[in-house]
DRENZA-144254 format. One record per residue (C-alpha): x negated, y negated, z negated; chain; residue number from 1. Coordinates in Angstrom, 1 decimal, m for minus. Example, Ala and Ser with C-alpha at 12.3 -4.5 7.8 and 13.67 -1.06 7.14 Angstrom:
! residues 2
+--------+--------+--------+-------+-----+
!   east !  north !     up ! chain !   n !
+--------+--------+--------+-------+-----+
!  m12.3 !    4.5 !   m7.8 !     A !   1 !
!  m13.7 !    1.1 !   m7.1 !     A !   2 !
+--------+--------+--------+-------+-----+
END
This chain:
! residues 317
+--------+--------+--------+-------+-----+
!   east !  north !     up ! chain !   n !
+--------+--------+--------+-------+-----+
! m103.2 ! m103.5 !  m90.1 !     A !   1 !
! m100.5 ! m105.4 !  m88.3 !     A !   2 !
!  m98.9 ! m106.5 !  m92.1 !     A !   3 !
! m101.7 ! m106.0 !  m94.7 !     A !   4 !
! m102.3 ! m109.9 !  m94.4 !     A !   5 !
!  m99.3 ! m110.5 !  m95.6 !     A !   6 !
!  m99.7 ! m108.3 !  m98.7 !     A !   7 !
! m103.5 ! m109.4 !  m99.2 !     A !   8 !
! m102.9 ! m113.2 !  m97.9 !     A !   9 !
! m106.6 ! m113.2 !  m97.0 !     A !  10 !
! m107.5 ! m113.7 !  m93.1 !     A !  11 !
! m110.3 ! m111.2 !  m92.9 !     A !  12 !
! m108.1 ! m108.5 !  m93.3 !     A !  13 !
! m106.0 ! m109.3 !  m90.1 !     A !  14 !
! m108.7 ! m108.1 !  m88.0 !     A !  15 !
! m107.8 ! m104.3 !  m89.5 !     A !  16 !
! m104.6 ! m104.7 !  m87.6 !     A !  17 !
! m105.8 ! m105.0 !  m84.1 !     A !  18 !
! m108.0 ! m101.9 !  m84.7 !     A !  19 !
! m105.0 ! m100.1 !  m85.9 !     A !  20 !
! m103.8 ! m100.1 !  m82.2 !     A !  21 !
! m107.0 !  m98.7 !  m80.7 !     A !  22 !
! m106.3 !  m95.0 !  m81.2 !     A !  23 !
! m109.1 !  m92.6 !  m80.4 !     A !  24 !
! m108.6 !  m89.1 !  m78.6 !     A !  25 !
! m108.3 !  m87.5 !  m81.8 !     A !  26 !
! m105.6 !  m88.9 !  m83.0 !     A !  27 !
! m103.4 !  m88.4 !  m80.0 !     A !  28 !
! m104.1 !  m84.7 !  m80.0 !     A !  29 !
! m101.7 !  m82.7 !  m80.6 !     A !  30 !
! m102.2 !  m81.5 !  m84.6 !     A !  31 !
! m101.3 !  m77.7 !  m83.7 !     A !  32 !
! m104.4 !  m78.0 !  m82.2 !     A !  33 !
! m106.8 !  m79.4 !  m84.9 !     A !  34 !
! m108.6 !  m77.6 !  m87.1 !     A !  35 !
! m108.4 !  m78.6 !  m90.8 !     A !  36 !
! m110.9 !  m81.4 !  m91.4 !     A !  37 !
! m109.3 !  m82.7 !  m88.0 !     A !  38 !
! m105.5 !  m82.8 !  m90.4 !     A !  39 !
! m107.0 !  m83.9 !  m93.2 !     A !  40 !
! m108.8 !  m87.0 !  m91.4 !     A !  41 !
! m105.7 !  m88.3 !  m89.3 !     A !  42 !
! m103.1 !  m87.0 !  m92.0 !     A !  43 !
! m105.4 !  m89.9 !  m94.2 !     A !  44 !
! m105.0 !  m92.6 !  m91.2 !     A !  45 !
! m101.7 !  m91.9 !  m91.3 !     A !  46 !
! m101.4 !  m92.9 !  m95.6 !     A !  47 !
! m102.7 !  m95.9 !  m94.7 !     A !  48 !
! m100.3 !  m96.9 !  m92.6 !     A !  49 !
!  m97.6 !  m95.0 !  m95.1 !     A !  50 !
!  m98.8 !  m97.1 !  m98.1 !     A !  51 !
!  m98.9 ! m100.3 !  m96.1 !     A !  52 !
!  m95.2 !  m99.7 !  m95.2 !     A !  53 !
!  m94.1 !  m99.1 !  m98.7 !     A !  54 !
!  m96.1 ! m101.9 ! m100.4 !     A !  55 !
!  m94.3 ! m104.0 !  m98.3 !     A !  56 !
!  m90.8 ! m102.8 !  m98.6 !     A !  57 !
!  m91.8 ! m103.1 ! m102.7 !     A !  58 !
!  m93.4 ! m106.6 ! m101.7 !     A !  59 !
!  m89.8 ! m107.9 ! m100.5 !     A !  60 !
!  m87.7 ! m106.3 ! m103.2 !     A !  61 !
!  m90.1 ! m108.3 ! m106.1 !     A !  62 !
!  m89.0 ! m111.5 ! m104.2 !     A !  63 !
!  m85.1 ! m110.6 ! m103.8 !     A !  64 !
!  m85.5 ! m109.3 ! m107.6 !     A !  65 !
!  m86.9 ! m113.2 ! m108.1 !     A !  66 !
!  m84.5 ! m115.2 ! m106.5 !     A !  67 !
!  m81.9 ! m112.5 ! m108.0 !     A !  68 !
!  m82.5 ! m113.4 ! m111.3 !     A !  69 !
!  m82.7 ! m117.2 ! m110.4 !     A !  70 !
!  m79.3 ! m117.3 ! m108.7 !     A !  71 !
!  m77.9 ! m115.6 ! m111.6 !     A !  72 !
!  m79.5 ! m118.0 ! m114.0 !     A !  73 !
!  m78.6 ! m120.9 ! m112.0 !     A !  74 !
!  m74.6 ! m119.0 ! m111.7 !     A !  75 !
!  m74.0 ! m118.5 ! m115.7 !     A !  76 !
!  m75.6 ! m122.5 ! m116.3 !     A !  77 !
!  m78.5 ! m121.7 ! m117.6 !     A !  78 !
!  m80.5 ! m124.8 ! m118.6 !     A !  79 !
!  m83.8 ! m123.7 ! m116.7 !     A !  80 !
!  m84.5 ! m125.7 ! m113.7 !     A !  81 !
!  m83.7 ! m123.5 ! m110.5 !     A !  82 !
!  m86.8 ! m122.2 ! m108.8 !     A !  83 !
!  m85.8 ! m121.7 ! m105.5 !     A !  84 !
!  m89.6 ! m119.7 ! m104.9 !     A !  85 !
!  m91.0 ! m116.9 ! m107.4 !     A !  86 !
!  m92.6 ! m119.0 ! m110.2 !     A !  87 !
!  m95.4 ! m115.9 ! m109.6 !     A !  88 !
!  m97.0 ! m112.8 ! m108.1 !     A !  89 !
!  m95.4 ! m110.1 ! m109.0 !     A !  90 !
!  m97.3 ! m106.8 ! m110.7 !     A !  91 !
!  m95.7 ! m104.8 ! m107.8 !     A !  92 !
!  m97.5 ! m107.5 ! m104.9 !     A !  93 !
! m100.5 ! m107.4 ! m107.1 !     A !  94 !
! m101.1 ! m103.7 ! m107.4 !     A !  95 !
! m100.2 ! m103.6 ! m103.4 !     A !  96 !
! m103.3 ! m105.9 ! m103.6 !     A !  97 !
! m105.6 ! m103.5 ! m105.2 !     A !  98 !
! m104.0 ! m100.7 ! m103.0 !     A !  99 !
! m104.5 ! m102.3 !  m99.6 !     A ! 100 !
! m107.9 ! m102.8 !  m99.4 !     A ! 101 !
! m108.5 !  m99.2 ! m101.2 !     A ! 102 !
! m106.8 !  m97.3 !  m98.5 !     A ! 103 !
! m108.3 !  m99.8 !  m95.6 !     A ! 104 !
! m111.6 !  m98.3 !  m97.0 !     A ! 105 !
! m110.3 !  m94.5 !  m96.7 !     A ! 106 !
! m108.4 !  m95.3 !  m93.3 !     A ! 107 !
! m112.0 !  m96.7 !  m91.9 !     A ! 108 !
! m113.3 !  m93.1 !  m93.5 !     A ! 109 !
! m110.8 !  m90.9 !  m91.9 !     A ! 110 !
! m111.2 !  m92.1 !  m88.7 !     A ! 111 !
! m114.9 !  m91.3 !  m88.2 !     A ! 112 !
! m114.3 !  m88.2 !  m90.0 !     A ! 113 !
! m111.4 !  m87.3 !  m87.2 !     A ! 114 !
! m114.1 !  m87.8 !  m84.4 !     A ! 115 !
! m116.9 !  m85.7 !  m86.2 !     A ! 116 !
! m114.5 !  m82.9 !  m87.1 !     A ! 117 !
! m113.9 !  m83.0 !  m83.6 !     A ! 118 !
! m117.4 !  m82.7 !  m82.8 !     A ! 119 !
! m117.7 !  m86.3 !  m80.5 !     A ! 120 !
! m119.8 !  m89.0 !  m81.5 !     A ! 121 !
! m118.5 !  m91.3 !  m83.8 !     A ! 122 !
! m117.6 !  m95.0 !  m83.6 !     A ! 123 !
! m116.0 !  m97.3 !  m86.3 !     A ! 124 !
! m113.3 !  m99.2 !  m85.6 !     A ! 125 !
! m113.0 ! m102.9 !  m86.2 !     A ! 126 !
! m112.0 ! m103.6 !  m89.9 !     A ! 127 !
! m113.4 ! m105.9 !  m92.9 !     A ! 128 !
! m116.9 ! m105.1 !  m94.6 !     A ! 129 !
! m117.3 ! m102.9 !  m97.8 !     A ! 130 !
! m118.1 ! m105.7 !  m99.8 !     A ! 131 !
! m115.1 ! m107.5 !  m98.6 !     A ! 132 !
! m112.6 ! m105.0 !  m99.4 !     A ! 133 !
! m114.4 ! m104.5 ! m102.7 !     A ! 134 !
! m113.8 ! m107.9 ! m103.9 !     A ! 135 !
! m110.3 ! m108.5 ! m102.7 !     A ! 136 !
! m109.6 ! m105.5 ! m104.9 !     A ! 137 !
! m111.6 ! m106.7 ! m107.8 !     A ! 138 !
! m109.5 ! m110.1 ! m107.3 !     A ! 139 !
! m106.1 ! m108.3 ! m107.5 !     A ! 140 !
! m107.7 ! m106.0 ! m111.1 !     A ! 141 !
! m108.1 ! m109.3 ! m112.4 !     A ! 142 !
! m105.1 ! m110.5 ! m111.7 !     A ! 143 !
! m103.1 ! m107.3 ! m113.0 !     A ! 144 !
! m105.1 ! m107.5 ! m116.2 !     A ! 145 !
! m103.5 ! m110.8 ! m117.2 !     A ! 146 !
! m100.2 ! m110.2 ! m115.5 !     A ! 147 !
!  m99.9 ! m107.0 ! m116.7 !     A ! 148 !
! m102.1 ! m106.2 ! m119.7 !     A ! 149 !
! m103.6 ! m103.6 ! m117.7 !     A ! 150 !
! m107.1 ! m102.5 ! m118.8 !     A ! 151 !
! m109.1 ! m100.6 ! m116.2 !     A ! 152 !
! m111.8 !  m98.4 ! m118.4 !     A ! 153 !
! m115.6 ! m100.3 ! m117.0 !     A ! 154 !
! m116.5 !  m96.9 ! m115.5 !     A ! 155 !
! m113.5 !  m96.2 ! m113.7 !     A ! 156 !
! m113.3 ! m100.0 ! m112.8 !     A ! 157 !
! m117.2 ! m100.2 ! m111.6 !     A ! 158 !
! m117.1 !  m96.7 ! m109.4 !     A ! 159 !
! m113.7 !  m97.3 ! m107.4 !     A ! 160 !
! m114.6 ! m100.9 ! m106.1 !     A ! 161 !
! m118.1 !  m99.0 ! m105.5 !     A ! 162 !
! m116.0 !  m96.5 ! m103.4 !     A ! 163 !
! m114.8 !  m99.1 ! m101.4 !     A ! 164 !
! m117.8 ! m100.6 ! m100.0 !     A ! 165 !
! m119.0 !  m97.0 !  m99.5 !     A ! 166 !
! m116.4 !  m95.8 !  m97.6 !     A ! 167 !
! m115.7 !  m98.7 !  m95.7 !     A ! 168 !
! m119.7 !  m98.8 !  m94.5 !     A ! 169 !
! m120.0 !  m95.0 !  m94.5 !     A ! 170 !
! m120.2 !  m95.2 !  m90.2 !     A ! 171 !
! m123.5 !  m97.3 !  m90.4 !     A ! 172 !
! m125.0 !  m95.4 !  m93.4 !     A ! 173 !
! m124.2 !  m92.3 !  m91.1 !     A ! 174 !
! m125.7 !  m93.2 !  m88.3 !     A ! 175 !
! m128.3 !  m95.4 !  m89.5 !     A ! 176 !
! m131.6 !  m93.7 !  m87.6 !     A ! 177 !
! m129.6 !  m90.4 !  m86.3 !     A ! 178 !
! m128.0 !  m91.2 !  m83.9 !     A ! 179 !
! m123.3 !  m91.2 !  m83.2 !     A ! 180 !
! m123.1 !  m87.7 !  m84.1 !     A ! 181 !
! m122.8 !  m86.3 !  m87.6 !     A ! 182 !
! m122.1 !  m83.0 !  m88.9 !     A ! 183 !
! m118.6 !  m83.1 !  m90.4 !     A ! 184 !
! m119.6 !  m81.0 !  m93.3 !     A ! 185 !
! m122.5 !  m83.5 !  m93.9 !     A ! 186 !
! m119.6 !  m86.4 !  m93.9 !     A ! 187 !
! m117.3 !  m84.6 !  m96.2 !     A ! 188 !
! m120.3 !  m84.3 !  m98.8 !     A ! 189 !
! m121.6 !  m88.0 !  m98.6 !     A ! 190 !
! m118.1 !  m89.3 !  m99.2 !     A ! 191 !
! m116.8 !  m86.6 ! m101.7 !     A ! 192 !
! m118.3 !  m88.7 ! m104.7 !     A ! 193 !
! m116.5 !  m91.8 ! m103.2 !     A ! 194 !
! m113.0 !  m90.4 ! m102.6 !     A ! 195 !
! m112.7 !  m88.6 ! m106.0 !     A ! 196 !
! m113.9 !  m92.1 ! m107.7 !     A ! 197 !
! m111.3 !  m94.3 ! m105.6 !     A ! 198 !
! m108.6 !  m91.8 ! m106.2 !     A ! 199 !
! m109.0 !  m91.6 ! m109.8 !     A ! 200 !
! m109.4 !  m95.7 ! m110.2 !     A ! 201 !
! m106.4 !  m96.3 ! m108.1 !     A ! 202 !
! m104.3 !  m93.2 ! m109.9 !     A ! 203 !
! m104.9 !  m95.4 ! m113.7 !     A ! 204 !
! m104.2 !  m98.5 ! m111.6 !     A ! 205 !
! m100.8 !  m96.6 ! m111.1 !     A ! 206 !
!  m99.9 !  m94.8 ! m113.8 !     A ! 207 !
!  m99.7 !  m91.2 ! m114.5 !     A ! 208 !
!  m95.7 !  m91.8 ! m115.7 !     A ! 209 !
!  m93.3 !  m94.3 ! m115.8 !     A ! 210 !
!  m94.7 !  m95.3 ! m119.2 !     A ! 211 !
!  m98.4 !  m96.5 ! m118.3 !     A ! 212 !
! m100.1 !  m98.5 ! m115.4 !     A ! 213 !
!  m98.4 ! m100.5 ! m113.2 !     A ! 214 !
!  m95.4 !  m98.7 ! m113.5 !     A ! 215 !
!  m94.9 !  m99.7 ! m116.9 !     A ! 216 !
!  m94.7 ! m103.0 ! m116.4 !     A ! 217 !
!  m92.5 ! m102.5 ! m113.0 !     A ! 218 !
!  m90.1 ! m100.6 ! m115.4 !     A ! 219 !
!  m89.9 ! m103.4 ! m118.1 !     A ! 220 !
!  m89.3 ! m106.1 ! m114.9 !     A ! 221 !
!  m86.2 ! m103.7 ! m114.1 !     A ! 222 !
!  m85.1 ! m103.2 ! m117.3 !     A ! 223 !
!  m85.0 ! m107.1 ! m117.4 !     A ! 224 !
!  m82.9 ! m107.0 ! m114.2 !     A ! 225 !
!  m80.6 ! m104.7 ! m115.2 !     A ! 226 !
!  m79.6 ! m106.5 ! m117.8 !     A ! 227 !
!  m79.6 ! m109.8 ! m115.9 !     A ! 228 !
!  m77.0 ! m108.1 ! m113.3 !     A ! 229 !
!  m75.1 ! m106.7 ! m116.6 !     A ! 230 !
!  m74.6 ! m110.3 ! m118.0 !     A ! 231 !
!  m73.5 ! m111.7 ! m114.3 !     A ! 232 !
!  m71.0 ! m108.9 ! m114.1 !     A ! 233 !
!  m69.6 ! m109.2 ! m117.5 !     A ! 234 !
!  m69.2 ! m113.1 ! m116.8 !     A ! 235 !
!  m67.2 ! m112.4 ! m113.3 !     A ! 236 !
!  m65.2 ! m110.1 ! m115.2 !     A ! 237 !
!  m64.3 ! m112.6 ! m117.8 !     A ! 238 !
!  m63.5 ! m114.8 ! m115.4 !     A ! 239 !
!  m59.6 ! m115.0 ! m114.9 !     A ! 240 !
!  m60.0 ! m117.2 ! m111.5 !     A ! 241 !
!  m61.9 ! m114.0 ! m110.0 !     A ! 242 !
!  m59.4 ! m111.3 ! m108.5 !     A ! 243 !
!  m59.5 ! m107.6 ! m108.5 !     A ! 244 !
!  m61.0 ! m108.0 ! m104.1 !     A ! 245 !
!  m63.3 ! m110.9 ! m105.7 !     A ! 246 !
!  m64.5 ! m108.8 ! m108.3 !     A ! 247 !
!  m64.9 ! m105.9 ! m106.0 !     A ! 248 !
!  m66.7 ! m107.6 ! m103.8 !     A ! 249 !
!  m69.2 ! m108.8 ! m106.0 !     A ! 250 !
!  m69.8 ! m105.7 ! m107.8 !     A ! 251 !
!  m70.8 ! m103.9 ! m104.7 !     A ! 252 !
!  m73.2 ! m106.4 ! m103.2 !     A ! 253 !
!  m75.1 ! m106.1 ! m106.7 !     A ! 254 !
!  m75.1 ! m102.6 ! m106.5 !     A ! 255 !
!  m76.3 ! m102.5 ! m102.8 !     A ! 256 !
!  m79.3 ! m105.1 ! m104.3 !     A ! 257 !
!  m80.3 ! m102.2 ! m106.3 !     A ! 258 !
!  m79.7 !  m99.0 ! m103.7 !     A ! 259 !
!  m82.6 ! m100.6 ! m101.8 !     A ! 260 !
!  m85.4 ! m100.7 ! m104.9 !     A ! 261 !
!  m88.2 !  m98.6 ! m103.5 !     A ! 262 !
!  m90.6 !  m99.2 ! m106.9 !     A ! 263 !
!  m89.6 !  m95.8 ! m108.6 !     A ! 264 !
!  m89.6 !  m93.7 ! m106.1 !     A ! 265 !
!  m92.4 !  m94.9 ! m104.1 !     A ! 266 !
!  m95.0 !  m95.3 ! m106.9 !     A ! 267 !
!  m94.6 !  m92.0 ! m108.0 !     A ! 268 !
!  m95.4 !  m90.7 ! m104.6 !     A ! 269 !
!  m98.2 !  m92.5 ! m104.2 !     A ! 270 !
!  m99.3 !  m90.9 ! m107.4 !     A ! 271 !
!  m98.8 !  m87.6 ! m106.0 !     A ! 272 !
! m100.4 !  m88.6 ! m102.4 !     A ! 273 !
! m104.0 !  m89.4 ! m104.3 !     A ! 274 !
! m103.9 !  m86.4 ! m106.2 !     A ! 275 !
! m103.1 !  m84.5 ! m103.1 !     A ! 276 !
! m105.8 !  m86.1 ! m101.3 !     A ! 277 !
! m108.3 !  m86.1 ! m103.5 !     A ! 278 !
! m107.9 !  m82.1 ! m103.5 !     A ! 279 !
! m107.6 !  m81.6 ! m100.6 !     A ! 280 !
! m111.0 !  m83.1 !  m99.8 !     A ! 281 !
! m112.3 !  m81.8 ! m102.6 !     A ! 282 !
! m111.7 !  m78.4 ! m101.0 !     A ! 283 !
! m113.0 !  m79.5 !  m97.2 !     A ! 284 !
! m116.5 !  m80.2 !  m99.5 !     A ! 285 !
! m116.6 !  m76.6 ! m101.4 !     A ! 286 !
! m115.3 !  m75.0 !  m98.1 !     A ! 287 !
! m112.6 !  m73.8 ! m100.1 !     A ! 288 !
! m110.8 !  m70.2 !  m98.9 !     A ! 289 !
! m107.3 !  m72.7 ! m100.1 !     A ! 290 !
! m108.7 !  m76.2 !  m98.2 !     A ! 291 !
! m106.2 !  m75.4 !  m95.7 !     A ! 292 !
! m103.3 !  m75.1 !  m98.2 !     A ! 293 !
! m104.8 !  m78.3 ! m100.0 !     A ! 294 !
! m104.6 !  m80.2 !  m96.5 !     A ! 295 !
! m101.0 !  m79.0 !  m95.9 !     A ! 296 !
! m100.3 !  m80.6 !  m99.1 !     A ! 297 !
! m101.6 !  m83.3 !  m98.7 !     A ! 298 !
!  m99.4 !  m83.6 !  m95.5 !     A ! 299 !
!  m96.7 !  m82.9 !  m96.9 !     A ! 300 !
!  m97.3 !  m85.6 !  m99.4 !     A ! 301 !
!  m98.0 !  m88.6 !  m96.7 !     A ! 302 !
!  m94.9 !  m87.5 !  m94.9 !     A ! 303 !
!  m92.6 !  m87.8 !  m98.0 !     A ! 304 !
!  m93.8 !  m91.7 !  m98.2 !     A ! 305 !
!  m93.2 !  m92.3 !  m95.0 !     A ! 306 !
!  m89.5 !  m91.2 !  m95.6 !     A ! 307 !
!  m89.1 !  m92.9 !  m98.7 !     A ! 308 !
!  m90.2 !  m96.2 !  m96.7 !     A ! 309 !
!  m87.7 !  m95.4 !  m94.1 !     A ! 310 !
!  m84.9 !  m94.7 !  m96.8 !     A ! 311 !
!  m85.8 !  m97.8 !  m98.6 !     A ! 312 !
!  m85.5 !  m99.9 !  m95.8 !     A ! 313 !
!  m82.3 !  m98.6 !  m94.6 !     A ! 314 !
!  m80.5 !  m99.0 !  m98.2 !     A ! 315 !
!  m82.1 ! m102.1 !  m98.0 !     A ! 316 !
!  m80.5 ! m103.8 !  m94.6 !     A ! 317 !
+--------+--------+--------+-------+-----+
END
């Protein structure tokens, strides 16, 4: 991935990004084309580049957020010394952490799947080992539990960072003594185990509502903001040196800062785009009469990220 580095700030994970530009066959075809599994597989190579996006639109908002509430600090006289970097990660960065490597493991899936769906031989592209993706994401769980007070239940913990390893190594475990070509059905089943383990460790990771997970603690951190802005604003208005343009002014560029937040929005689709994935492969594995429905979904799901990362970054130039 061309910007997961950044997000992850481990090397290894920049050699993701020059795979990214290899695309196979598959994914150049035309989707009218494709049968389901085909949908499903690139539709989950496209997430991954649709969560990278929108991690790193939220990435730069928790740093403008920081030096917001630094300014404003250092503006009003507080007596804190002016930081003029974050004093820390954010929980937004962090859960970006734990999400990064997750859907690096499931982009590395849905690319062989694409080819065996197709019925060619498969070949991984270059990306990170299991293992590595597994512990950068067990590094960022840590760090969320004492950022964040958030609590990952053993279980759920243990399997997903399982998943990741799995996924991410599924080519060699594939072909390991068979051969490049695997039955699709045979894929779908191996991984089904995997996909609904990730998905439901990375869905508590989130939250299922604005009260719990990660999106708990993002709401309190704009609470906080809000009422940061709310005391800057009340001073300018107080002030008898600032006129009516002045005041205008500084209203709207404070207002603007906040038109370009992408949290809300964003987490809560990304919410919806595991559970939509994880049915929709869930109905590929039962050979489901609906898995075609399921896949639509969960189309239609990674194409409302990528808007919300496109509105985001408008509102936020």
């Amino acid at each position: 991935m061309s910007r997961r580095y950044a997000l992850l700030a481990l090397p290894l994970l920049m050699v993701a990004g020059c795979a990214q530009m290899n695309q196979e066959p598959a994914a150049r075809r035309d989707r009218a084309t494709m049968n389901t599994p085909e949908r499903f597989a690139t539709s989950v190579e496209a997430a991954d580049h649709a969560v990278e996006t929108a991690l790193g639109r939220m990435q730069a908002f928790e740093h403008l957020a920081a030096r917001e509430d630094t300014a404003i600090g250092y503006a009003l006289g507080g007596n804190a010394p002016a930081q003029l970097q974050p004093a820390s990660t954010s929980v937004a960065e962090l859960t970006g952490r734990v999400l990064a490597p997750a859907f690096t493991a499931l982009g590395d899936y849905g690319h062989i799947l694409a080819q065996a769906a197709a019925g060619i031989p498969i070949q991984a592209k270059e990306s990170p080992s299991g293992t590595d993706l597994a512990e950068s994401a067990r590094r960022a769980l840590d760090q969320l539990r004492t950022a964040a007070n958030l609590n990952l239940p053993t279980a759920v913990r243990d399997a997903g960072l399982a998943a990741i390893t799995s996924l991410a190594d599924l080519p060699e475990h594939m072909t390991k003594n068979r051969g490049s070509r695997v039955a699709m059905a045979e894929m779908v089943s191996a991984a089904e185990p995997q996909v609904k383990a990730l998905t439901v460790m990375l869905q508590v990771v989130l939250g299922a509502n604005a009260e719990s997970g990660a999106r708990n603690a993002i709401r309190t951190r704009r609470l906080a903001l809000d009422a940061s802005h709310a005391r800057f604003l009340s001073a300018v208005r107080a002030d008898r040196t600032a006129g009516p343009a002045e005041r205008y002014g500084i209203f709207r560029a404070v207002a603007e800062v906040r038109e370009g937040d992408p949290a809300p929005g964003t987490l809560a689709q990304l919410y919806t785009l595991l559970a939509s994935l994880s049915a929709a492969h869930d109905a590929l594995d039962e050979g489901a009469a609906d898995a075609d429905a399921k896949v639509a979904g969960f189309e239609a799901a990674v194409q409302r990220l990528t808007a919300l990362g496109e509105q985001t970054r408008r509102a936020g130039q």
